[in-house]
Structures are given as C-alpha cells and as structure tokens.
ZAMARGU-4260 file (C-alpha; in steps of 0.2 Angstrom, whole numbers, plus 5000, padded with zeros to 4 digits):
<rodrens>
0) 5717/5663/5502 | 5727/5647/5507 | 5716/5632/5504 | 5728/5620/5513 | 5719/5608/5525
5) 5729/5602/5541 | 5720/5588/5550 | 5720/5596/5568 | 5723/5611/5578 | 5735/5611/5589
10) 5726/5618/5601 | 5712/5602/5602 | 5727/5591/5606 | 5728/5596/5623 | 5711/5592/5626
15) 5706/5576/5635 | 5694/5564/5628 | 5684/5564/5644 | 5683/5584/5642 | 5671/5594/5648
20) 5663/5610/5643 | 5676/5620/5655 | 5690/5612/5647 | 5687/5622/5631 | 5692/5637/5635
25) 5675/5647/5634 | 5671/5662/5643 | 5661/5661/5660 | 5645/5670/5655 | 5644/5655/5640
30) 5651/5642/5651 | 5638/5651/5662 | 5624/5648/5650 | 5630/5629/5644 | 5628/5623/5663
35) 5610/5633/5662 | 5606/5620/5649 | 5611/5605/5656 | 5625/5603/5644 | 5642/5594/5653
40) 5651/5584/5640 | 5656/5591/5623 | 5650/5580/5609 | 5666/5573/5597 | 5663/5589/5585
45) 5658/5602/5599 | 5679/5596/5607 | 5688/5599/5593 | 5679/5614/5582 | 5676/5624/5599
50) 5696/5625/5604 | 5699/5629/5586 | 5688/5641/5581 | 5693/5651/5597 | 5711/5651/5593
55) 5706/5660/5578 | 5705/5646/5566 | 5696/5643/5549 | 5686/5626/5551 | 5678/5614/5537
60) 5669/5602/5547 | 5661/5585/5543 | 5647/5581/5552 | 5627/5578/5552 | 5614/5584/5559
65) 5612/5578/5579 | 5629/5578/5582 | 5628/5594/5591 | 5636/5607/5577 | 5626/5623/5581
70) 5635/5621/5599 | 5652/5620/5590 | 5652/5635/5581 | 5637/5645/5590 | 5649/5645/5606
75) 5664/5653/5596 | 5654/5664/5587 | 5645/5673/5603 | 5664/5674/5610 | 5670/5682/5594
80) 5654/5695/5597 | 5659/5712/5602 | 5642/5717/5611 | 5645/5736/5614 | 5645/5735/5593
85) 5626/5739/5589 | 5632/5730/5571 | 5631/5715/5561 | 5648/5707/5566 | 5643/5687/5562
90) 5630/5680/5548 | 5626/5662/5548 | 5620/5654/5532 | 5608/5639/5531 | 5600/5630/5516
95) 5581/5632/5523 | 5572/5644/5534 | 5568/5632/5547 | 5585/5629/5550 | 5587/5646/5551
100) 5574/5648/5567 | 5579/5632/5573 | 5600/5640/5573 | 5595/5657/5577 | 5584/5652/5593
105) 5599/5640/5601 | 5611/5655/5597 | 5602/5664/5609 | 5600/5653/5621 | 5618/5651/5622
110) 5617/5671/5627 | 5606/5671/5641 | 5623/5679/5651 | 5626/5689/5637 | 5615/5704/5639
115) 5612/5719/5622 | 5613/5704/5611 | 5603/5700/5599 | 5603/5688/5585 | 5591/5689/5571
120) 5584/5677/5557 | 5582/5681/5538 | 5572/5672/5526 | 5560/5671/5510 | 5543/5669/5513
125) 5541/5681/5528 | 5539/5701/5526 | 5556/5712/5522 | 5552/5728/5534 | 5551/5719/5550
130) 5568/5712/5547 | 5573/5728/5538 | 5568/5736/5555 | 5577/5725/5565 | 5594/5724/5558
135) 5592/5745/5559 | 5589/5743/5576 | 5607/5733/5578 | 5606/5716/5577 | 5625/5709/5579
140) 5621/5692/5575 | 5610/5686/5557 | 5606/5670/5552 | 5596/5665/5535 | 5596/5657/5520
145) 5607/5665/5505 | 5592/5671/5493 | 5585/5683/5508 | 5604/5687/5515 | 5609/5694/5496
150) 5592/5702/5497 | 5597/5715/5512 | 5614/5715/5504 | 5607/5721/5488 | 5595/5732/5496
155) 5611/5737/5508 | 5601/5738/5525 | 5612/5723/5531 | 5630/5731/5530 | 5645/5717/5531
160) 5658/5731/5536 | 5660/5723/5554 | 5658/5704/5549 | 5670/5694/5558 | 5663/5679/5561
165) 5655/5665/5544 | 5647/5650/5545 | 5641/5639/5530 | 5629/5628/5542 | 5622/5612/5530
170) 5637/5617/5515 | 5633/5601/5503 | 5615/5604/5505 | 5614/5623/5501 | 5624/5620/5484
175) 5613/5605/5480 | 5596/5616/5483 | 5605/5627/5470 | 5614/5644/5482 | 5631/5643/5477
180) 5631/5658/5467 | 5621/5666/5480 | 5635/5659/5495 | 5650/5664/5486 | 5643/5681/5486
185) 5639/5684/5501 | 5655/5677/5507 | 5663/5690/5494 | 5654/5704/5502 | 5662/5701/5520
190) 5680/5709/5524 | 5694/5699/5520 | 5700/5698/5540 | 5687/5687/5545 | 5682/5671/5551
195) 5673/5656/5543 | 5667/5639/5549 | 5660/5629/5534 | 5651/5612/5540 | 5645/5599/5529
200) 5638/5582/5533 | 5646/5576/5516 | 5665/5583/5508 | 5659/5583/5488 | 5672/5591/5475
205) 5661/5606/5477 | 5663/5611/5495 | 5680/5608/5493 | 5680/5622/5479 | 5672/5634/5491
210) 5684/5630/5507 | 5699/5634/5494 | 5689/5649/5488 | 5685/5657/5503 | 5694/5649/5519
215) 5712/5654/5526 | 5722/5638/5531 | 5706/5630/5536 | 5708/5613/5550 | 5698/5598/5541
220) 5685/5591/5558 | 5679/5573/5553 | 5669/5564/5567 | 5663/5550/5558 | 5672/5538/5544
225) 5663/5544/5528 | 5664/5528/5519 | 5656/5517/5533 | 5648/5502/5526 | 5630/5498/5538
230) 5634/5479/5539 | 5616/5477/5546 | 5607/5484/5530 | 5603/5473/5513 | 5608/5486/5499
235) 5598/5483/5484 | 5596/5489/5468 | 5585/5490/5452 | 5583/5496/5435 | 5570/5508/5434
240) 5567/5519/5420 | 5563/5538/5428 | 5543/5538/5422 | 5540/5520/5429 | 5548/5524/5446
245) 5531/5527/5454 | 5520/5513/5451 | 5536/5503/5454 | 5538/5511/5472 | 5521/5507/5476
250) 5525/5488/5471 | 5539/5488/5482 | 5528/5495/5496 | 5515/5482/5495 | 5526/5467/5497
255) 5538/5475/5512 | 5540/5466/5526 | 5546/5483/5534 | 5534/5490/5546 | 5540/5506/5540
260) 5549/5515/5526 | 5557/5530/5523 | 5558/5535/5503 | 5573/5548/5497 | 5569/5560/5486
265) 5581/5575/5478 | 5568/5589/5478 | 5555/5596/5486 | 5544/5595/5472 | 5547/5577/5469
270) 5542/5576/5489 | 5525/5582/5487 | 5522/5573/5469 | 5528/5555/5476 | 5519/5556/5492
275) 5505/5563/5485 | 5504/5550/5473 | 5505/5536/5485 | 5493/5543/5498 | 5479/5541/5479
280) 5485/5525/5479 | 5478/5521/5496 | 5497/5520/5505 | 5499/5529/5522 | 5510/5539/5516
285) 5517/5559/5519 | 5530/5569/5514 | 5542/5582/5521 | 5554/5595/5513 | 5563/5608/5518
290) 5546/5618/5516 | 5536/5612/5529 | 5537/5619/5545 | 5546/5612/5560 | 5529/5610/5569
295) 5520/5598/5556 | 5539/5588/5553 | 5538/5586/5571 | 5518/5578/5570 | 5524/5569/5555
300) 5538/5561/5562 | 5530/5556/5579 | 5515/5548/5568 | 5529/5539/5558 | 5535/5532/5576
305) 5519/5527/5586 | 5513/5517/5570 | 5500/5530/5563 | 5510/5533/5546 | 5520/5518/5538
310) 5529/5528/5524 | 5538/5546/5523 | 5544/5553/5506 | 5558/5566/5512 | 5570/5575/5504
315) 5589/5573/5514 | 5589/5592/5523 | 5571/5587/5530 | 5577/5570/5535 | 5592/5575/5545
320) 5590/5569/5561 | 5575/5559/5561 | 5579/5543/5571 | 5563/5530/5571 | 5567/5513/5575
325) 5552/5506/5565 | 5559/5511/5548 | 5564/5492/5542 | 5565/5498/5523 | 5572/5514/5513
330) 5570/5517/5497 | 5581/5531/5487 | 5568/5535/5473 | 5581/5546/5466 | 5598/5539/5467
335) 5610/5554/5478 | 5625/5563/5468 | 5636/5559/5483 | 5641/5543/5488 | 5643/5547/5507
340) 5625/5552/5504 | 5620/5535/5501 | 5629/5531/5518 | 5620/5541/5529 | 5604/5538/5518
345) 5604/5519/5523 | 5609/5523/5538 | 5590/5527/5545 | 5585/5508/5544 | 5596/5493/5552
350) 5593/5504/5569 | 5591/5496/5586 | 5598/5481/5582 | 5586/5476/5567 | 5589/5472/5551
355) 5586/5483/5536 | 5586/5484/5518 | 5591/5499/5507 | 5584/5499/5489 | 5590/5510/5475
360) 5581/5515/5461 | 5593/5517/5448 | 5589/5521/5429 | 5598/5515/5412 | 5611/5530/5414
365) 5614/5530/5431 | 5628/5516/5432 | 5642/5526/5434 | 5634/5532/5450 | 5631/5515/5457
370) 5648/5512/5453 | 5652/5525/5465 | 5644/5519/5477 | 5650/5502/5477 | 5668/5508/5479
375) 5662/5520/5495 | 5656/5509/5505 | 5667/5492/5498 | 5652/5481/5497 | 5642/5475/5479
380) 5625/5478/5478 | 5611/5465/5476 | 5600/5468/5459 | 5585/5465/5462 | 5568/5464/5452
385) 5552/5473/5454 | 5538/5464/5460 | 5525/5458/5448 | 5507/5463/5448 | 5503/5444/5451
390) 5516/5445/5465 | 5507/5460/5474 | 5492/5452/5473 | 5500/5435/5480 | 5508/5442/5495
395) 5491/5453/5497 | 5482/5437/5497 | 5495/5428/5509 | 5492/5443/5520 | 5474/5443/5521
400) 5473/5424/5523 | 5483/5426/5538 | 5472/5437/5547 | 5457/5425/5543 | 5461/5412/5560
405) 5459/5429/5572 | 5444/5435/5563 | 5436/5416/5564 | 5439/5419/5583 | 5428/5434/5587
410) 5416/5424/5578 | 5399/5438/5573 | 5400/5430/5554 | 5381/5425/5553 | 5376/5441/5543
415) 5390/5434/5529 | 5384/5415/5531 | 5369/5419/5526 | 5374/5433/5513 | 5384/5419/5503
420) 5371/5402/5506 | 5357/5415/5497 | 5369/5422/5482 | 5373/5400/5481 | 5355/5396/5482
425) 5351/5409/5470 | 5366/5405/5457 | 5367/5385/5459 | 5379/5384/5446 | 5391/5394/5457
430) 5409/5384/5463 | 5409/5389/5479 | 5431/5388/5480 | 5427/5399/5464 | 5417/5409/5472
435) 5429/5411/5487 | 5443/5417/5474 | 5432/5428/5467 | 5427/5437/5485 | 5447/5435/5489
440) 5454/5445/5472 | 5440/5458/5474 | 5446/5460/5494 | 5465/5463/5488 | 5461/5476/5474
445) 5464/5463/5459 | 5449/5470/5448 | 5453/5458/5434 | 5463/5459/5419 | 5459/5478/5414
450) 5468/5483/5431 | 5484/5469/5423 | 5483/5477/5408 | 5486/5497/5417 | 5503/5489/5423
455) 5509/5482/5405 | 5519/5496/5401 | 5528/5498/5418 | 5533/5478/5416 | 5539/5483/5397
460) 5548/5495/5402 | 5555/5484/5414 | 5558/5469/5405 | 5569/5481/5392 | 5580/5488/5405
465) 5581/5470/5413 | 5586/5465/5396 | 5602/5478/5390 | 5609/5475/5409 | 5602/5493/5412
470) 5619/5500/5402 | 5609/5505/5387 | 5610/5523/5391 | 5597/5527/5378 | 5584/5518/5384
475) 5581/5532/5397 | 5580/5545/5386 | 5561/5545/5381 | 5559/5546/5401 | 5562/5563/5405
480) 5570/5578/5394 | 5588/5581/5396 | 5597/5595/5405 | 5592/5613/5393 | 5581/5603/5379
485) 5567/5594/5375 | 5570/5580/5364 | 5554/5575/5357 | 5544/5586/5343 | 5527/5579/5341
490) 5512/5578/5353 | 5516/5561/5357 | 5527/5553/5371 | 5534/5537/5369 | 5521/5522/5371
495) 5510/5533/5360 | 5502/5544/5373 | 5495/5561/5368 | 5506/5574/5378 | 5495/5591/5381
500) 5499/5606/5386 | 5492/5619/5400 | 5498/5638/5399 | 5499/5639/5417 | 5520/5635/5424
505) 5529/5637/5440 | 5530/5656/5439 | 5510/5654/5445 | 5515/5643/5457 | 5507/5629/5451
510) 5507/5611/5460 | 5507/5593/5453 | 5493/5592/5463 | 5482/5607/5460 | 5485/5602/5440
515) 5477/5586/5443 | 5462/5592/5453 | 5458/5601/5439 | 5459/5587/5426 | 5449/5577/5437
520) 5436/5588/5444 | 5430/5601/5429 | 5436/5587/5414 | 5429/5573/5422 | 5445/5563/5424
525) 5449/5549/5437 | 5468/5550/5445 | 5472/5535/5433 | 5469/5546/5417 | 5483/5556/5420
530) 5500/5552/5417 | 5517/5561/5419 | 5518/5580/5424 | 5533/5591/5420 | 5530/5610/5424
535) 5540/5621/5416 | 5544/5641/5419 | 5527/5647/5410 | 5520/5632/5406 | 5516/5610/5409
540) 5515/5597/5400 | 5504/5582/5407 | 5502/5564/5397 | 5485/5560/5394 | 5483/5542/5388
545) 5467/5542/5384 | 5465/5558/5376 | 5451/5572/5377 | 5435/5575/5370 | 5431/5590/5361
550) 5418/5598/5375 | 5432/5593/5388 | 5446/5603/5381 | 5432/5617/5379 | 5428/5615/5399
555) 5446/5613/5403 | 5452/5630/5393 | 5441/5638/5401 | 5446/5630/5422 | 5457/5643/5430
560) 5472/5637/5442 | 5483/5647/5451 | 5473/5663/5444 | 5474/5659/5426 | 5464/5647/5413
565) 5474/5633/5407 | 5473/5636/5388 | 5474/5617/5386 | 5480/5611/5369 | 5490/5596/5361
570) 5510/5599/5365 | 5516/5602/5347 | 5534/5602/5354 | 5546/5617/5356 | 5545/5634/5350
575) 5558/5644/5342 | 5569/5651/5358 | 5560/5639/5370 | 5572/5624/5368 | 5581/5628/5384
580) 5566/5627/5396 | 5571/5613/5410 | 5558/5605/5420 | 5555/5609/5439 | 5546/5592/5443
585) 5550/5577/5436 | 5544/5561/5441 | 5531/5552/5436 | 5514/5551/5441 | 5509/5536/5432
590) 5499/5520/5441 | 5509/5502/5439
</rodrens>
C-alpha cells in the first residue's frame, strides 16, 4: 500500500473553523444521537478526521487523550456500519482493557438512533465464552486489546471476512506495551479493501513503519505542535544510576515545595514497585497503570485533587487525561523513549497559571536521550543535584519549625512543660538547646548516624556519576543486566551485597510486593534488609545486604508464595542456556 502522507483532505477545507456538528456531513440518526449528548461543536481533531474518514480516507492522527478522538473516528465508523449485516464489519484496537470499555461504551452511545447494533469489547482477564457467544450472536462492532483480538482470530469465532472499518486507538502506546507483532497481524487478517484510522498522541519512527505497512495514502491530522516547549515549567535533570533511583526520588519528595507530584514511570511493574516503595517510606503516595480499573483511577485521581494523596506513580496510558491543578512537580523516574513524550509528560505541571518543575532522572547511559530532548523542545535543561541526607533533614527541620508559632497559639502544652522540667530535673547535666535538638532530630526521622550511613552508597554512587559528567557509560552497567544477559557471575552485586535467589518468577505471578512480605514476615526481615528485586520468567533475584542465617534460609525455603516454596539459595550466576533471561521489574527498592 501507498504510505505517502498528504497533509489534509480536501474535503476538511471546506469546513469552517466555527463548524458545527451538522456541518460534517454525518447522517441524521448520528447527528441525531450527538445533539442527544449535548455535543454542538466539533473539537480541532473531531473537524478534520470526521470529513475525512467519511470520504473514504486512511487517517494517521496526532493527538492525546481528551481531545475528543473516540468522537472522530467512532462517528465515521458507525456510518461505515452496514446494520442489516449480523457480522463483524469494524474492530478497534486499544492498548488496555479499560480503554477498551471506556471506547466501546461511547461507541454505543453514538448509536442510540441506530437500532440492531451492537458493539462488543474483547479483552485478557475476563472469560472467552461469553464473548465467544456474543460475537456468535452478531456483533458488528469489536473493540479490544490485540493479545484477546488474535485470540478469537486464532481460535476463528471472530471472522475478519466483512471488516471494513480499523482503528489503531493509542498506536505509540500499544507498540510500547509490546503488541506490535500482535497489531500487524491482526491488521494482516482484515481484507485488503478496507479502512484504517491509526491515532497516536506521539509520531515515533515506529508508527510511521506501520502507517506505511498497513495504510492507503493515509492524510497526516496534527492538532497540537509536537515540539511545544512549556515556558512555564523548570526542566531539570540528574544523574542517577538505575538502583539508586528510588531512595533518590524520596529525597526529592521531601524537599518539594510542590503541593503535589505526579512521578512517570515506563511499566506497570515499575508502578506498583515505586509507589509501593514510597507508601513504606511513609509518602502519601499510590500508583496507577493500565491494570487498574477505571473505578479506583477515578478515586485515586480525585484523592490526588481535593489534597488527600500528594504523589501518583503512573505509567503514560494511565495518565492520559488526568488534569489536576495541584501537581506543582513531575518527576520521570524513567526517562520516555520519545521526546514528544517528554512534552506531554511536563505538561501535567505549570497548569492554571502556576509554575512548575519537571525533573528527569537520567542514568550514565542515557545522554543521547536527553540530547534528544533538548533539540525537541529547543530549550537546555538545568542539571541538578540530589539532595543530601543533611539537606532532607534541614528543610524537614525548617518545615517543622514553621508550624511551631500556630501550635504555641492553641496553647494545651502543660502535659510537655512538665514532661521536659522532670527529664531536666532528673538529668541536671542536660543542655537544654541540646536537648531541644535532640527532640527536633528525633521529630524529623533523623535517627542518628546508623540512618546517614544507610544512604552512603546512594551519595557514592552519586558522587561517581557527578564526577565522569554522567558520560561514563560503564558506570551504569552494575545497575541493572543488559538487554538478553546477565553480566555478573558470582553471588555478589556490586558494593558487595549477597544476591539470593527464590525459585518462584513471573510465570507464578509473583509481585515485588508479595516477595517482600515474605522476607519480612516468615524470615524476620525489616523493609530496610531487602534491596533490589528483578523477577525473572521462573525465577528472582533479591539483594540481601546483610545476608541470612542458616535457620532463616531453612524457614524461607520452606515459605510458599504464589503457590510454590521459594527454594531460596545464594545466586551463583547463570546457568547454561539461561543467559538470555530479561528481567520483568527493574527498579530498585533500595532505601536512600
């Protein structure tokens, strides 16, 4: 197919920039149903994707999420529907079931004049035969992720013989999450006279591969400038090697001004480890994915705005959308392959007028990436530092100072007067400024120098990548294995820290979090023993620092998670034909 990309349709041209929905062309019953819903003017996508795609056109469209795309192509789809035709004749592809509800149920409510439609979504963790059944029964319209769409191909109870209508509905994020073997054949299956809308809120190298691939002469809709600098964000970055990016988040987070942040992270298993380990560090903190159900985003993302919740971990399909005005900070744990993914990124702070700050953690081999972010959006990022222990515990102790005049107001102190003149009495050797700072360490965490010395390897770590300028690619290379290998041998990682293995993997569905409730409550553990988790196909590896006893590893071989005993032993590096396992969680868990 031709792959040449024309700017505009000829047909959108006509249409005036103070259009309304009747100026589009749609049929009455749709026209019917849009007025039903209150809609009356076309968004900037909705006015020139709609004319198109009814004229018969391929589209690639650029735009996020809220700027009204399930309008643009779910009108021109249900005209494209032949109704009498009790067949699948149009299947819409999205990166996560909740999308696939969520487009599915504004499909049908654009065909509420449309009646003997009905439109069905497919997707991986609900039961086969009631979809089986329902496709059986006719359903002219699918929507679902690719994994459960190749499914009922495989299986053939959905048949693409009367396909006439595609959409690739969040493109950059379905090939990200890893489907773009499973979207190009599904795309492959449908007959070649068809139609296909592909929208994408970024335009990498990739989905220009598929447009080629799999589009006819396809008109190129942007709506927004992808390189668009936010003047009213401070872009920041640091050096952070991958292990330390943790305990270096929570540093940030205790010195932010920010009444809010918003943390970026590339997985969903990264979601659930970083905000898991911040909520043990005390942060009010939660996370979201494209895993969790649109019910609890939606509780999450209200306790973000009214001030219950201060920081969300989210991957970018979960955080599509989400407008808070409190969200002064963001942070992108993990920097994004795609510059204009950046943009949009930073583009959740600086909101209402405010200012904002973007921070980017960026490890010793990421340069090239920043690089390219720079040269998107024509501005030089900052370098910045991690705070310091003795800078948390600073601005803690400027913080808690500051409350102490309102506190002194509503007066009901007695009970600590008296507390203090008996322990001075009783010690009369006691400074009571000394005592004071004492009290005022003890009331910001700072439990002496045993809690400075946990954070030593993180400020090591940070001083080296400070010091090679972060270009020292090797100096990332003890922090996570490589793509297809593990580079270390022994049962050590680097810093000297036993690495132990647990014959339990992701195949048994095991969590970051369910591995350390079982370190810490059958082998005795505390949150602070236990170090960086990978999880591999059929087995982890977890850091131990301290090591284990003998009658621990004897209790802990025997703890079953996920239905089998962890078999816990000391990693002795890869086996023959096990060099090529990869990781399925990555970051760190470790304290700063």
């Amino acid at each position: 197919m031709s792959s040449a990309l024309s700017s505009a349709p000829s047909d959108s041209a006509q249409i005036p920039a103070d259009a309304t929905f009747s100026d589009l062309g749609l049929p009455p019953a749709l026209e019917a149903a849009i007025s039903d819903l209150g809609f009356t003017v076309p968004s900037a996508i909705q006015s020139q994707a709609v004319p198109a795609l009814l004229s018969g056109r391929d589209i690639v469209g650029v735009a996020q999420t809220g700027t009204g795309k399930t309008a643009a192509f779910g009108l021109p789809l249900l005209a494209a529907i032949d109704y009498d035709l009790p067949a699948v004749q149009a299947v819409v592809l999205t990166p996560t079931r909740e999308l696939a509800m969520q487009v599915a149920d504004a499909i049908q409510s654009f065909a509420t004049h449309l009646p003997g439609l009905n439109v069905l979504a497919v997707y991986g963790g609900s039961p086969f035969l009631p979809q089986q059944r329902a496709l059986a029964r006719g359903a002219q319209v699918v929507v679902g992720t690719p994994g459960r769409v190749l499914d009922h191909l495989d299986r053939r109870t959905l048949k693409m013989d009367n396909v006439r209508f595609l959409v690739l509905d969040e493109a950059d994020e379905m090939l990200r999450m890893g489907f773009a073997e499973d979207v190009d054949k599904v795309l492959s299956a449908a007959p070649r006279e068809r139609q296909v809308a592909l929208f994408s809120a970024t335009m990498p190298p990739q989905i220009r591969r598929v447009a080629e691939q799999h589009l006819n002469r396809p008109v190129e809709i942007t709506v927004s400038r992808q390189a668009s600098t936010v003047t009213s964000v401070r872009q920041t970055y640091a050096v952070v090697p991958h292990r330390h990016k943790t305990g270096a988040l929570a540093r940030v987070l205790a010195v932010s001004p920010a009444d809010a942040a918003i943390v970026f992270v590339r997985t969903r298993g990264a979601a659930e480890e970083v905000g898991s380990a911040l909520i043990e560090r005390g942060i009010s903190a939660a996370y979201i994915s494209g895993d969790v159900a649109q019910t609890e985003r939606e509780k999450i993302v209200d306790r973000l705005r009214t001030g219950a919740l201060d920081v969300l971990v989210a991957t970018d399909v979960a955080a599509r959308g989400l407008d808070v005005d409190r969200i002064g900070l963001v942070v992108n744990f993990d920097v994004p392959r795609e510059p204009e993914t950046y943009v949009h990124r930073i583009g959740r702070t600086g909101r209402a007028g405010r200012e904002g700050e973007a921070l980017s953690f960026v490890t010793p081999s990421e340069q090239s990436r920043l690089r390219q972010i720079e040269r998107t959006t024509r501005q030089s990022l900052q370098q910045v530092e991690i705070p310091s222990p003795a800078e948390v515990s600073a601005h803690r102790v400027q913080t808690l100072l500051a409350r102490t005049a309102a506190r002194a107001e509503l007066d009901r102190l007695d009970l600590y007067r008296e507390a203090i003149a008996v322990h001075l009495a009783q010690n009369p050797d006691v400074d009571p400024f000394e005592l004071l700072a004492v009290v005022t360490a003890l009331a910001v965490g700072d439990e002496g120098p045993v809690a400075v010395q946990h954070g030593d390897d993180l400020d090591d770590a940070l001083s080296r990548a400070h010091l090679t300028g972060g270009s020292d690619r090797g100096n990332d290379r003890s922090d996570r294995p490589e793509r297809g290998e593990r580079r270390r041998s022994d049962t050590h990682v680097a810093g000297g820290s036993p690495r132990w293995r647990v014959a339990v993997g992701h195949r048994d569905g095991l969590q970051p979090g369910a591995l350390v409730g079982a370190l810490t409550g059958e082998g005795g553990l505390t949150g602070k023993d236990v170090g960086k988790i990978d999880i591999f196909g059929s087995f982890a590896l977890v850091d131990i620092p301290a090591g284990l006893s003998a009658d621990v590893i004897d209790r802990l071989a025997r703890t079953r998670v996920a239905g089998r005993p962890l078999r816990i032993r000391l990693d002795q590096g890869p086996r023959p034909g096990h060099g090529a396992s990869r990781p399925t969680h990555g970051p760190a868990r470790g304290r700063s």
